[in-house]
C-alpha positions, 0 to 999 in steps of 0.5 A, a space after each residue: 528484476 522479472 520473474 517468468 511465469 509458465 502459464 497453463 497455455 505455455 505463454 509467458 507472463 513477465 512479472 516486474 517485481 521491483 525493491 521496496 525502500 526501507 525505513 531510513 530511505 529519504 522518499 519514504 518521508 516526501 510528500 508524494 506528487 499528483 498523476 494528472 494523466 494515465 500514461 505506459 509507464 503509470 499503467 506499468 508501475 500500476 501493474 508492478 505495484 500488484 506483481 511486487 505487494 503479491 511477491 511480498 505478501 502485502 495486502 497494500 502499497 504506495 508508490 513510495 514504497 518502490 522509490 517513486 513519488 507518485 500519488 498511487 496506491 494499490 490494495 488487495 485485501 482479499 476482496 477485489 484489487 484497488 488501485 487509487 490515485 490521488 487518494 483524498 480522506 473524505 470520512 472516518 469514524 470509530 476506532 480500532 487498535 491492533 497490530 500492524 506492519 509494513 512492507 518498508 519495516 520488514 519484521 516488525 510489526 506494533 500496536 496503532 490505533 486507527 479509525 474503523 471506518 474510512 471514505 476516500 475518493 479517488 481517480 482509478 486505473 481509467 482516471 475515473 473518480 471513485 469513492 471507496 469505503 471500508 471498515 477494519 482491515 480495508 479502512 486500516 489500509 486504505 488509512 496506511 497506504 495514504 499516509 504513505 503519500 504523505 511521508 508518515 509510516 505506521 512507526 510514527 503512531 505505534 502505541 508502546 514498542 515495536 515488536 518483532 513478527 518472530 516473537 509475534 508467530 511464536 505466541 
């Protein structure tokens, strides 16, 4: 699906918004493959990722997410977009428990329990290795999206029951 955009110079921006799989979908539980190399279609699906976690409101996604087993992850929480692939765990540390959701359980969201800190290193848009650090919400991301790659969802580590985001806003 694309999406025109006018852009202030009267040009036009083509934005590739693709589906997001849902709990149940059997490639939200595969173990993810490794990129070796950057090629058009992994800098297009780079680039679709962004358009698709922005349509969405998300502050982070894997390519699993959209139906392709990839080892790639994008994240934007408010600082600068990251793209991370091949993402390895180095680090973490603490703990911080709070609600979370996803993008693949639209409408719902429960309380999980994750480190504060987290060190990971991975290849960039460039295949660049880079270690990337975050505490709160960028290591609850970084931690999430990872585990993407691995076939676990935050459902696998709520604490209690899932709840539902309306019941949440209403509060």
């Amino acid at each position: 699906m694309y999406n025109t955009i006018l852009m202030d110079d009267c040009e036009e921006e083509y934005m590739a918004i693709r589906n997001i799989r849902t709990l149940g979908d059997d490639i939200l539980r595969a173990k993810a493959k490794e990129i070796t190399e950057m090629t058009p279609r992994i800098e297009e699906l780079i680039d679709d990722m962004f358009d698709t976690m922005y349509e969405a409101n998300g502050v982070g996604l894997a390519a699993p997410q959209v139906g392709i087993r990839k080892r790639l992850v994008v994240i934007d929480c408010g600082d600068d977009p990251i793209v991370l692939i091949n993402p390895v765990v180095l680090e973490t540390s603490g703990s911080q428990t709070g609600l979370e959701g996803c993008l693949s359980v639209p409408g719902k969201t429960g309380e999980v329990t994750r480190p504060n800190y987290a060190k990971v290193k991975a290849l960039n848009e460039n295949m660049e290795e880079i270690i990337v650090e975050g505490e709160e919400l960028l290591a609850r991301c970084l931690l999430h999206e990872i585990d993407h790659l691995d076939g676990i969802m935050y459902v696998d580590k709520v604490e209690g029951e899932l709840l539902s985001t309306d019941d949440i806003e209403e509060e």
